[in-house]
Structures are given as structure tokens and as C-alpha cells.
Rosetta silent file (secondary structure, phi, psi, omega in degrees, C-alpha in Angstrom):
SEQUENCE: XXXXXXXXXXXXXXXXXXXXXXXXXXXXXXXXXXXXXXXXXXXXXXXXXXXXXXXXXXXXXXXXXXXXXXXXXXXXXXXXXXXXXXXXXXXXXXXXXXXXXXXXXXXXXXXXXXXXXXXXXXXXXXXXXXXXXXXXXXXXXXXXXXXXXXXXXXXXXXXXXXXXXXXXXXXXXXXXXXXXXXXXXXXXXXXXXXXXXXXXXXXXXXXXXXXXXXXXXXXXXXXXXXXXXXXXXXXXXXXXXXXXXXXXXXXXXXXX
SCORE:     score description
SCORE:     0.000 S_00000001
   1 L     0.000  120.743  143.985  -93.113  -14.424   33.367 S_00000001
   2 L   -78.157  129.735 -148.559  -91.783  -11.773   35.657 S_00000001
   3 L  -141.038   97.253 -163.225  -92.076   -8.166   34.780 S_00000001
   4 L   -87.692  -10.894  170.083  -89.991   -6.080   37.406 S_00000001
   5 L  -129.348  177.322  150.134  -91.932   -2.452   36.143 S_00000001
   6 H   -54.290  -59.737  167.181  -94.719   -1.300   34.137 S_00000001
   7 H  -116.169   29.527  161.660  -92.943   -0.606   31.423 S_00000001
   8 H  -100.253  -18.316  147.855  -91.261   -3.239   30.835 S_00000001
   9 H   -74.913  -22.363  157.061  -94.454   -4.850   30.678 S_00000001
  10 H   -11.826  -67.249  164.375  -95.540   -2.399   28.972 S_00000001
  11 H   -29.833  -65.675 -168.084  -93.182   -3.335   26.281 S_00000001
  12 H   -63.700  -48.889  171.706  -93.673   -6.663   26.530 S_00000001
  13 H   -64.221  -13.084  177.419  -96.898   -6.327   25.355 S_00000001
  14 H   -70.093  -51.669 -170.718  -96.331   -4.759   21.941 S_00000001
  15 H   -69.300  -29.600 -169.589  -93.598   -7.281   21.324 S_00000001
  16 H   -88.821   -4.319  173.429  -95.550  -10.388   22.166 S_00000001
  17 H  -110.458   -9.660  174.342  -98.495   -9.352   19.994 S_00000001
  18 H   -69.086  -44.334  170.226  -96.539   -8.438   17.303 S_00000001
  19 L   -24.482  -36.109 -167.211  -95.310  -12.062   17.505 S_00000001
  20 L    50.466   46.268 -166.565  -98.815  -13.218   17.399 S_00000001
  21 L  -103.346   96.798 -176.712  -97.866  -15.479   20.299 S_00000001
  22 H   -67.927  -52.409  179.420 -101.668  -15.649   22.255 S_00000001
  23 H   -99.449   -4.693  131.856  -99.938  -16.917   25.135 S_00000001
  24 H   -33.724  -91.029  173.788  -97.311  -15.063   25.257 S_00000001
  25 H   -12.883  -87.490  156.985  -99.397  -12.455   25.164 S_00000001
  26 L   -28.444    2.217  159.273 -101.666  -13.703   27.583 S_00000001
  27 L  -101.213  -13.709  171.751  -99.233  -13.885   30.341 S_00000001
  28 L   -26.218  -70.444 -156.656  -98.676  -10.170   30.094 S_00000001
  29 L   -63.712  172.384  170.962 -102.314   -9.551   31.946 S_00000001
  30 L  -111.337   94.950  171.292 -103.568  -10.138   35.110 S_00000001
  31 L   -50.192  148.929  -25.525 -106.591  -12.066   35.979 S_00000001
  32 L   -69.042  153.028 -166.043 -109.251  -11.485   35.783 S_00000001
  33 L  -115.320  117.773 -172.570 -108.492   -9.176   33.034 S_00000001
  34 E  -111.554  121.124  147.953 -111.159   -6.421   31.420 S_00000001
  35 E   -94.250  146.058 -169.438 -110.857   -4.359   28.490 S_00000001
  36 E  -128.184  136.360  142.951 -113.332   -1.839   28.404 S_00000001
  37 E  -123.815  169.582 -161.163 -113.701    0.941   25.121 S_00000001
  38 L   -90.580  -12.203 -156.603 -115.404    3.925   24.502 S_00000001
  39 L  -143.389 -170.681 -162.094 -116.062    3.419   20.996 S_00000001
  40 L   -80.940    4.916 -147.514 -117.674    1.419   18.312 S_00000001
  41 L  -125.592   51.536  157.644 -114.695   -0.062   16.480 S_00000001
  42 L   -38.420   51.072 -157.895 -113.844   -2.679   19.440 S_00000001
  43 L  -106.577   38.548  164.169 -111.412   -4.794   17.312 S_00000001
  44 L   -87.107  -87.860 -164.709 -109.589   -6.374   19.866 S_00000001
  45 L  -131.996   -7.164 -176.637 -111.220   -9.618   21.014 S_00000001
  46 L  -151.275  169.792  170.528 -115.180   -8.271   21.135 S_00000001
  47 L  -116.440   13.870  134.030 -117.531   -5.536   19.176 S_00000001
  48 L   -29.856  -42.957 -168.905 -119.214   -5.134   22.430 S_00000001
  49 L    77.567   -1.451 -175.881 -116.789   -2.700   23.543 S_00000001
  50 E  -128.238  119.784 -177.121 -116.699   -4.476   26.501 S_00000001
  51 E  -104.856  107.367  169.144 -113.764   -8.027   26.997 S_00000001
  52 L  -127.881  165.646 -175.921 -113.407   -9.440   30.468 S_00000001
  53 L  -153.050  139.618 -163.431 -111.487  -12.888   30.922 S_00000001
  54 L   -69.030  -63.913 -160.645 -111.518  -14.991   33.945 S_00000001
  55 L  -109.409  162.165  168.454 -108.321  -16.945   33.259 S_00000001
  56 H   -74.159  -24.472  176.018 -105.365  -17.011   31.208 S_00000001
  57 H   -54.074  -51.448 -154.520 -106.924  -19.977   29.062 S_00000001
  58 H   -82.724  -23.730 -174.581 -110.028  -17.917   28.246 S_00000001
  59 H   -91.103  -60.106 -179.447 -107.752  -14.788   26.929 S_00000001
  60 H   -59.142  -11.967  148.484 -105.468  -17.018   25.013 S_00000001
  61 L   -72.910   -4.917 -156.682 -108.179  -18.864   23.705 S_00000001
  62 L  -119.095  -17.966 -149.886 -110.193  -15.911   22.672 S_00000001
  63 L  -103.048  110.737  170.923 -107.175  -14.016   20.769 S_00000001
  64 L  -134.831  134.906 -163.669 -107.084  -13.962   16.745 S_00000001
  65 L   -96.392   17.923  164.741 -104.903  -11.832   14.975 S_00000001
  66 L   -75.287   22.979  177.998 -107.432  -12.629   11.588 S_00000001
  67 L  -120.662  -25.079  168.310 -109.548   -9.512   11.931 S_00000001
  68 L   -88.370  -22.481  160.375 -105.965   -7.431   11.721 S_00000001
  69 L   -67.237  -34.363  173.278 -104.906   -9.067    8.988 S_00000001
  70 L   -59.376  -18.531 -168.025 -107.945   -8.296    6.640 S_00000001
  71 L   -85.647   -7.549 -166.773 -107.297   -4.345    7.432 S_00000001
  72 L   110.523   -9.016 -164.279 -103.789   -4.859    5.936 S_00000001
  73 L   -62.141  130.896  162.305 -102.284   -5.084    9.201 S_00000001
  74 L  -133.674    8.940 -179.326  -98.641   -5.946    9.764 S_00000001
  75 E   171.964  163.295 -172.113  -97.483   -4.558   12.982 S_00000001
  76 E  -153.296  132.935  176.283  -98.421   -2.064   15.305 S_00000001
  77 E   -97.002  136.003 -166.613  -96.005    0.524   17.095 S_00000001
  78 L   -89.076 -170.570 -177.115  -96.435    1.453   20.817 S_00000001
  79 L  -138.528  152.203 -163.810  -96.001    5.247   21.842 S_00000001
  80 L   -97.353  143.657 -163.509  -93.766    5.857   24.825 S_00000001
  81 L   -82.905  168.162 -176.256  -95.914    5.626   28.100 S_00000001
  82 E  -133.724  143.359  178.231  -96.503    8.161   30.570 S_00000001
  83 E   -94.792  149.259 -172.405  -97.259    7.042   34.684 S_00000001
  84 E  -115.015  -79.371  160.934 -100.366    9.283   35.281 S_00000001
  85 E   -87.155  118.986 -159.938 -100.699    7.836   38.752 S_00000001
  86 E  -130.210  127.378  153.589  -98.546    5.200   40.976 S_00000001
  87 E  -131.179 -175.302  170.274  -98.326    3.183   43.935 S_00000001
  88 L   -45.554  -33.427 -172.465  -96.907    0.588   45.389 S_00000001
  89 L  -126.068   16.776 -166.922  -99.308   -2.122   43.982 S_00000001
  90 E  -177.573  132.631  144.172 -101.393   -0.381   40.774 S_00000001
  91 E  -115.393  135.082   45.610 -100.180    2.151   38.297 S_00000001
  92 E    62.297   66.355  174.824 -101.942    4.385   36.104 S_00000001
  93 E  -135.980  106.584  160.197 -100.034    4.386   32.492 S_00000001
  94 E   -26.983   84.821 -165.562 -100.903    6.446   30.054 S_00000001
  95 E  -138.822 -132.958 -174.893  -99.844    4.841   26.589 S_00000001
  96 E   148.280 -167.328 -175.213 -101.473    3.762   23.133 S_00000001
  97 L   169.960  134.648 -143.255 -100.353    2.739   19.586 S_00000001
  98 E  -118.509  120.740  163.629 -100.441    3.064   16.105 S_00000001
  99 E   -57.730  123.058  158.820 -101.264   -0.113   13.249 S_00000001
 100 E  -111.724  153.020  163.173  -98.974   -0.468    9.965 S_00000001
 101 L   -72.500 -170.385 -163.907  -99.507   -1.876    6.614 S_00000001
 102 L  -105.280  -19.675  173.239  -96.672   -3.926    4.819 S_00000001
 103 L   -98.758   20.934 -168.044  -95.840   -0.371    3.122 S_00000001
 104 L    66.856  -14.645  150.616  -95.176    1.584    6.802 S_00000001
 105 L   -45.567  134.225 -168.669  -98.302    3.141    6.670 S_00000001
 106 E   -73.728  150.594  163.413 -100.813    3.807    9.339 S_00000001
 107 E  -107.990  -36.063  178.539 -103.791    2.261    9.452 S_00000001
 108 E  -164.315  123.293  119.203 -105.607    3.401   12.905 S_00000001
 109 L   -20.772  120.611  175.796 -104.597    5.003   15.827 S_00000001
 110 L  -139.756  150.862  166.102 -105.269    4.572   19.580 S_00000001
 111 E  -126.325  161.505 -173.417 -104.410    5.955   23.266 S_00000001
 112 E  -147.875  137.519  149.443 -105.295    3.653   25.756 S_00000001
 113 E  -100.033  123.965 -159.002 -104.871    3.724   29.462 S_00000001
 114 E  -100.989  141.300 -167.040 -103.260    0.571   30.859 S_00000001
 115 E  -123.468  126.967  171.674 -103.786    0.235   34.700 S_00000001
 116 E  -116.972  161.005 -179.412 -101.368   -2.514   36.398 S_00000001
 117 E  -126.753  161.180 -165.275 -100.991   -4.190   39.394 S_00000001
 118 L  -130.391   84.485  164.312  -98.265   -5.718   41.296 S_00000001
 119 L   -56.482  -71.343  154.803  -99.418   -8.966   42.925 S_00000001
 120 L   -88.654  122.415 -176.386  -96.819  -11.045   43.356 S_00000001
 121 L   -58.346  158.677 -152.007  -94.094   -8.937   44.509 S_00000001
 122 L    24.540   41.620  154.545  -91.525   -7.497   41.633 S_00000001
 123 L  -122.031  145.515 -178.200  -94.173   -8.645   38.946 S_00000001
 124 L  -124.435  112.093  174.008  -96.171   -6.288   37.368 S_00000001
 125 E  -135.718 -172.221 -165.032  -99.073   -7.301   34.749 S_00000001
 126 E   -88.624  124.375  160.804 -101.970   -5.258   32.958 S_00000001
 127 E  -105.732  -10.314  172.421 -105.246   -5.865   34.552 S_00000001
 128 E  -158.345 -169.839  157.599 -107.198   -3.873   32.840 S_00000001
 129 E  -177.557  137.308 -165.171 -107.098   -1.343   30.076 S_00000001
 130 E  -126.760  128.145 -172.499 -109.656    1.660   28.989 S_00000001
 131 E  -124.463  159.869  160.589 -109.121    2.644   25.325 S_00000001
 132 L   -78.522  -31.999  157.709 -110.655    5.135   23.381 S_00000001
 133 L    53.194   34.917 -165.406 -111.154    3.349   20.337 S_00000001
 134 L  -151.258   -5.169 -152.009 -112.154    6.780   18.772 S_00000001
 135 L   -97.616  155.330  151.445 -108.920    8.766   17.758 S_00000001
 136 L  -161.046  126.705 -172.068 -108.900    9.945   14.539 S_00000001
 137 L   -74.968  -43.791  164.103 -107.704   13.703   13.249 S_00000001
 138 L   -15.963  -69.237 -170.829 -110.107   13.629   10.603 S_00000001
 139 L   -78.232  165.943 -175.230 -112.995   13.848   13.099 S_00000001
 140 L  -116.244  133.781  174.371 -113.564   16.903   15.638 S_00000001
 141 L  -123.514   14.551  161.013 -113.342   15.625   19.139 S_00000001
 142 L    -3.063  -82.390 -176.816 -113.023   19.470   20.162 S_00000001
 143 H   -46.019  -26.843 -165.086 -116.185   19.147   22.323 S_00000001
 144 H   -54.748  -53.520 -150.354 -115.182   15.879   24.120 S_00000001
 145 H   -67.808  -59.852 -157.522 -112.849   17.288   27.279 S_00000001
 146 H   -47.533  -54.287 -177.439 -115.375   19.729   28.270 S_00000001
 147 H   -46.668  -84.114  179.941 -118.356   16.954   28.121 S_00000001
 148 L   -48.234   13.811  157.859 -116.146   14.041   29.959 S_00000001
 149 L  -138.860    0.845  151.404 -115.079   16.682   32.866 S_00000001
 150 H   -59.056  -54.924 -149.631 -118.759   18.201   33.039 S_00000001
 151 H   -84.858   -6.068 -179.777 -119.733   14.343   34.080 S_00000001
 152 H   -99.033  -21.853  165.595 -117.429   13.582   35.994 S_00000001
 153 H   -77.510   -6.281  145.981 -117.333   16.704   38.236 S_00000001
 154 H   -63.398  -35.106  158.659 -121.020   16.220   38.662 S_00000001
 155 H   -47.994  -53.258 -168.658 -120.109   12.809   39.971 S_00000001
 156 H   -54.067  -76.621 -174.258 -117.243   14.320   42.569 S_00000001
 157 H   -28.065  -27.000 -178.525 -120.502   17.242   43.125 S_00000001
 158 H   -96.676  -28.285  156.297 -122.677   14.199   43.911 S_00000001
 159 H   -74.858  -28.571  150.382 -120.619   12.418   45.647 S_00000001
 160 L   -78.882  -10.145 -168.093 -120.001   14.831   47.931 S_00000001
 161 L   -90.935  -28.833 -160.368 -123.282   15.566   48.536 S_00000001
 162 L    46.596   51.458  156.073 -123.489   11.627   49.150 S_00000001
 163 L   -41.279  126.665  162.458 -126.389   11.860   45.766 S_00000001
 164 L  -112.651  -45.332 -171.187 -125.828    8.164   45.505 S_00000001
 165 L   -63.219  -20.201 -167.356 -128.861    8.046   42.979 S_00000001
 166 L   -86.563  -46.720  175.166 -127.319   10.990   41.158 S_00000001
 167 L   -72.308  -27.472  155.269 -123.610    8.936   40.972 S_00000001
 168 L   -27.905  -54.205 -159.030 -126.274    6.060   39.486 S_00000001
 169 L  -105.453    4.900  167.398 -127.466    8.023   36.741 S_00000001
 170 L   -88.718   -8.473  167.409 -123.852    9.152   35.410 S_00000001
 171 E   -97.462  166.235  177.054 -122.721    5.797   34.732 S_00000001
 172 E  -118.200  163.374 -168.854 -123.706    3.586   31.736 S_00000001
 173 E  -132.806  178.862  -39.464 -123.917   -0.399   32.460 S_00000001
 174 E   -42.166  121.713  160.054 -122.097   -2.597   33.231 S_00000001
 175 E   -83.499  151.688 -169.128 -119.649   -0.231   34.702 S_00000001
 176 E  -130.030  108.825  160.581 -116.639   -1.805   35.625 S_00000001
 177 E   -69.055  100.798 -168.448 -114.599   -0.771   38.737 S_00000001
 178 E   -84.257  131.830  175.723 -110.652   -2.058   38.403 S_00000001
 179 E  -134.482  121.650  169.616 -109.201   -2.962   41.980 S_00000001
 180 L   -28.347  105.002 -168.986 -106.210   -4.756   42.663 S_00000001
 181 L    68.347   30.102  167.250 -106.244   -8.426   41.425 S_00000001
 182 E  -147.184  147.792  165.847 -110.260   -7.691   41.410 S_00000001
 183 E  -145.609  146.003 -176.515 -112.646   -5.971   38.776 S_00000001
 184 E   -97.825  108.472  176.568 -115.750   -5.184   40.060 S_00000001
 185 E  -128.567  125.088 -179.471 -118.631   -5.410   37.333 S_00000001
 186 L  -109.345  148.237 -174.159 -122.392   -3.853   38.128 S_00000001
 187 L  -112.894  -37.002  169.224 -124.751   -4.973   35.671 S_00000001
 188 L  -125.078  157.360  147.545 -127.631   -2.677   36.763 S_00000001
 189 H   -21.869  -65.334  161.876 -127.994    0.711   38.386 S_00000001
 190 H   -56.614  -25.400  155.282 -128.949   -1.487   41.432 S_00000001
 191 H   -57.963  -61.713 -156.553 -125.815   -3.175   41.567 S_00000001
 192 H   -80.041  -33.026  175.240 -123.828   -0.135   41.626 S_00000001
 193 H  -108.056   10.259  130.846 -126.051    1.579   44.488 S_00000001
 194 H   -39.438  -65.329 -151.534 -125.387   -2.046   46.912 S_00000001
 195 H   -61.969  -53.442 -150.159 -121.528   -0.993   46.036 S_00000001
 196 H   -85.308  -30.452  157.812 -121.946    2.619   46.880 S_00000001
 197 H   -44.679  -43.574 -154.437 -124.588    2.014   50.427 S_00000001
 198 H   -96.438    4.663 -148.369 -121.909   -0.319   51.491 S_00000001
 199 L  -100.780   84.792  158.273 -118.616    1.914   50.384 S_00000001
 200 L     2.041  119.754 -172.819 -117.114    4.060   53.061 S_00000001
 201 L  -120.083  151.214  169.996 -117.763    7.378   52.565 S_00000001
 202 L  -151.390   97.253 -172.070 -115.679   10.495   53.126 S_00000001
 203 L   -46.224  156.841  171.701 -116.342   13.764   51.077 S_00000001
 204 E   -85.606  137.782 -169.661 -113.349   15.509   48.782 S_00000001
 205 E  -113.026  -16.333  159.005 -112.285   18.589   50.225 S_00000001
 206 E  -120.893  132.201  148.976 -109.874   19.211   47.089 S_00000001
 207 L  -168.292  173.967 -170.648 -109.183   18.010   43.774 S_00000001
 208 L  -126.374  150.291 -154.305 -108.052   18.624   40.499 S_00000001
 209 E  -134.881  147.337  167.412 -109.951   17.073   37.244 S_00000001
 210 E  -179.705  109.119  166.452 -107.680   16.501   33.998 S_00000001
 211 E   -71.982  112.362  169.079 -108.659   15.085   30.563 S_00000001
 212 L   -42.361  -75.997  169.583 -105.723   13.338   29.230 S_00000001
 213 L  -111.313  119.905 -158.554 -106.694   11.152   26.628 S_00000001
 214 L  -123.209  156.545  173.839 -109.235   12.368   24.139 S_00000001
 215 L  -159.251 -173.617  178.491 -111.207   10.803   21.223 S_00000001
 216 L  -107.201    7.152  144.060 -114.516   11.728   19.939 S_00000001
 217 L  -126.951   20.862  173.462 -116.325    9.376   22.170 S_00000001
 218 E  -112.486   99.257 -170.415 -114.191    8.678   24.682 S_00000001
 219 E  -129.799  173.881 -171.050 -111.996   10.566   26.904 S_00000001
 220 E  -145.943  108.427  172.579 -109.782    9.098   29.963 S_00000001
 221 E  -120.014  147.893  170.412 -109.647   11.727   32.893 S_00000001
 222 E  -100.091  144.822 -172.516 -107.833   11.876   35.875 S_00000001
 223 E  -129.007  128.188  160.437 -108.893   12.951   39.399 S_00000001
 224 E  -113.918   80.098 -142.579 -106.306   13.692   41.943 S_00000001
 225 E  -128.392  144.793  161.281 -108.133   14.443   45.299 S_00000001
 226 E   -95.085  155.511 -179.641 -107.770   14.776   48.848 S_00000001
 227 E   -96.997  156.593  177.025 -110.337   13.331   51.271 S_00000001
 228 L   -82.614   -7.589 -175.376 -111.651   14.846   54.614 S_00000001
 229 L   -84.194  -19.197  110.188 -110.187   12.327   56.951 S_00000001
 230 L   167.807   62.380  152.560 -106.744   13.521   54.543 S_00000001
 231 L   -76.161  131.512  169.173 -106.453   11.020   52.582 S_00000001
 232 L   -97.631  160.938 -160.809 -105.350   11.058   49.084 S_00000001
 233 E  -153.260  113.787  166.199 -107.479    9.329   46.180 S_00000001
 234 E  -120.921  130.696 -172.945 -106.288    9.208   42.419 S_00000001
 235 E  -131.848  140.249  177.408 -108.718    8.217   40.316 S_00000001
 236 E   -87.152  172.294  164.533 -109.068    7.194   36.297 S_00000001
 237 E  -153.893  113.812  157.378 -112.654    7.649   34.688 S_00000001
 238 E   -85.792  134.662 -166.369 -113.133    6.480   31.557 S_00000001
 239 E  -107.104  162.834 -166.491 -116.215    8.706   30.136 S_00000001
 240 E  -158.436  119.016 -160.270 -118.044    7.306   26.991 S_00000001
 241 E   -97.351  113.930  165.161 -120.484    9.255   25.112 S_00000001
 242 E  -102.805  126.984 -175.166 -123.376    6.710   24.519 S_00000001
 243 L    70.862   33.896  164.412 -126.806    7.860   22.963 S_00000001
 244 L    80.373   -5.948  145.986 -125.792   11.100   22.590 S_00000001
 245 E  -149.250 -177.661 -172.590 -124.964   11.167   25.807 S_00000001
 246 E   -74.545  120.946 -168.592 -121.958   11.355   28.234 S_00000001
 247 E  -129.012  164.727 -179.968 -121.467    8.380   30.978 S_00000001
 248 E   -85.888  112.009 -167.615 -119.164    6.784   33.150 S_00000001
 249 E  -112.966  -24.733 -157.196 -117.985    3.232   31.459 S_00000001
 250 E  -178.074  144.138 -177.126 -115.051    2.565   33.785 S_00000001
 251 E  -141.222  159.148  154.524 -113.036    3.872   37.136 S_00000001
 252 E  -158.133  108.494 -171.629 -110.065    2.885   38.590 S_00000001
 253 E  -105.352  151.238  158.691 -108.652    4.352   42.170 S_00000001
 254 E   -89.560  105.734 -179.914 -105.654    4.588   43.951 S_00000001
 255 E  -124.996  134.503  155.657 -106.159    5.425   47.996 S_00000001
 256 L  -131.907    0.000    0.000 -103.453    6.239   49.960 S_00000001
């Protein structure tokens, strides 16, 4: 399958899961392919909150639409996407999507950020996606943005500082790094400070912080920063409040 944007894969994916076609589906993505959420009601392919798949075999082998059928489920409508960040090879798109019953009713609500890559030139597939898995208007997520853009500007604050032990303790594990046609998974605290000893460093001499996507344990913020050699760096952070408290579950950057 060739996918000449984003959001026509975008698209694609709503239609091919409505379909209940797993490998359909499963040509959408990109290998290897990670879902990561923030919340407890993981009812995609794991209750983990955390999905990664090697291969295309292993996602289409893994996908059953029996867990949406017991809620009543009979289709699920996308929301029109927004690009939060872009380049040439990895976009940033802001989307989500709402579950119906057989009477047009909702059943659950999501925003999700889908981050794609462009591998093979003019194809575009999903490689990752960080959902909140948390929205509901019922509940007050009031408090979240503030929380999720305290931790992550102590990261930037820590990071500038080059705190590596400090950017350590603001993640939760495995954190999962998205990179083009790569995802990067640390399993301990010591994984993640190998990555960060061995990581170019350059402090941010600017940026701007901006919660997006909100839930009430989850949020998806964006960082848009210049670098001192003047580089620009856009970065996603999913934040995830675990144990009561808030951590870093998932990144994804853009450097140009």
C-alpha cells in the first residue's frame, strides 16, 4: 500500500478497521510499530498500556475486534486531524475518535497523537501512536495541563542544566523514544542514562511548551525549541500520571 500523505493514511486507518480487515489494517503502520497509552482502559491490542510489534505478521496476528464487540461496538468515527509538527520524513498529527453502538450512540471517546514517517519515498505509515485513553467529560481533568507542563519543563530545566539523573527520574519505564523507522525502548533508568551519556548535547536557548491533548491521566504536549548551535527541535511528550504521580511515558522529536 502506498499512502502519498498523512492523512490519507490517516483515513485509511479508520476505514480499514472499521472493515475489521487485520491486514489491511496492518499495512497502515510502520515497523516496528508501538502504541503507547496513558491510561488504564488500553483496549486496543494490550491492558498493559503499552503494544509494540516487530512485524506486520505480529500486528495482524495480534488484532481482535471481539473485545469491541462486547461494549456494543459498531463503528468508530475519526475526528479531522490537525499536523502539530512536520518534516520531510515524520509528522506530528494530532487526531482521535469516537466508538458507536448499532443505535449512533457514543460509547468512548479518545484523542490520540499519531506520529508518521515517510520511509520509502511518497509513502507515509503510522509508526507509532500516544493516546490518552482517559477522555471523558464526566471526569475533571482540569488539573492535568498544568501537571504534564510542570514535568516536562523540569525536563527542558534539566536538560539544560545537562541533570541527566534528574531527566531519569521524570520518566516512567519503559519509556519509549519514536525515531524514524526506529523506536527506541529503555527498560530501566539505566538504559535511558547509556542513551542520554551517549546523545549529543546542546542546551535550548528558546522554546515554547503547549498541552494539546488532555485527559485525566494523560496529556500529549508539544515543545517547539531552538537549540544553541540554532537548530530547531519539535518535540511530542506524552506525560502519564502513574502512582499519583506525573512521568514521561513517551517522546518523539523532529531536528532540523
Amino acid at each position: 500500500m502506498s499512502f502519498q500523505s498523512p492523512e490519507e493514511t490517516y483515513e485509511e486507518f479508520f476505514l480499514w478497521f472499521n472493515s475489521e480487515d487485520a491486514e489491511g489494517w496492518a499495512n497502515v503502520m510502520q515497523y516496528p510499530h508501538v502504541r503507547i497509552s496513558s491510561g488504564v482502559n488500553s483496549s486496543y491490542l494490550s491492558t498493559s498500556g503499552l503494544s509494540y510489534f516487530e512485524t506486520k505478521d505480529d500486528y495482524a496476528n495480534a488484532v481482535s475486534w471481539e473485545g469491541f464487540k462486547s461494549t456494543g461496538w459498531v463503528r468508530t468515527h475519526r475526528i479531522d486531524p490537525v499536523r502539530i509538527h512536520e518534516s520531510e520524513h515524520k509528522v506530528h498529527l494530532a487526531g482521535g475518535w469516537t466508538r458507536y453502538d448499532k443505535n449512533d450512540e457514543p460509547i468512548l471517546s479518545n484523542r490520540v497523537t499519531y506520529i508518521l514517517t515517510q520511509i520509502l519515498k511518497g509513502t507515509w505509515k503510522i509508526q507509532a501512536r500516544f493516546g490518552l485513553d482517559s477522555l471523558n467529560a464526566l471526569e475533571d481533568s482540569s488539573y492535568s495541563p498544568d501537571a504534564a507542563i510542570d514535568v516536562v519543563q523540569q525536563h527542558l530545566d534539566a536538560w539544560n542544566s545537562a541533570d541527566f539523573l534528574r531527566c531519569i527520574d521524570l520518566a516512567n519505564y519503559p519509556l519509549i523514544d519514536v525515531r524514524t523507522g526506529r523506536i527506541s525502548r529503555f527498560e530501566t533508568p539505566s538504559d535511558y542514562e547509556k542513551a542520554l551519556s551517549e546523545r549529543e548535547w546542546f542546551a535550548t536557548s528558546d522554546y515554547k511548551i503547549n498541552a494539546f491533548q488532555i485527559g485525566r491521566t494523560g496529556v500529549n504536549i508539544s515543545v517547539d525549541a531552538i537549540l544553541a548551535n540554532g537548530e530547531s527541535e519539535q518535540i511530542i511528550f506524552l506525560v502519564a500520571l502513574i502512582d499519583d504521580n506525573w512521568r514521561i511515558i513517551g517522546r518523539s522529536r523532529i531536528r532540523e
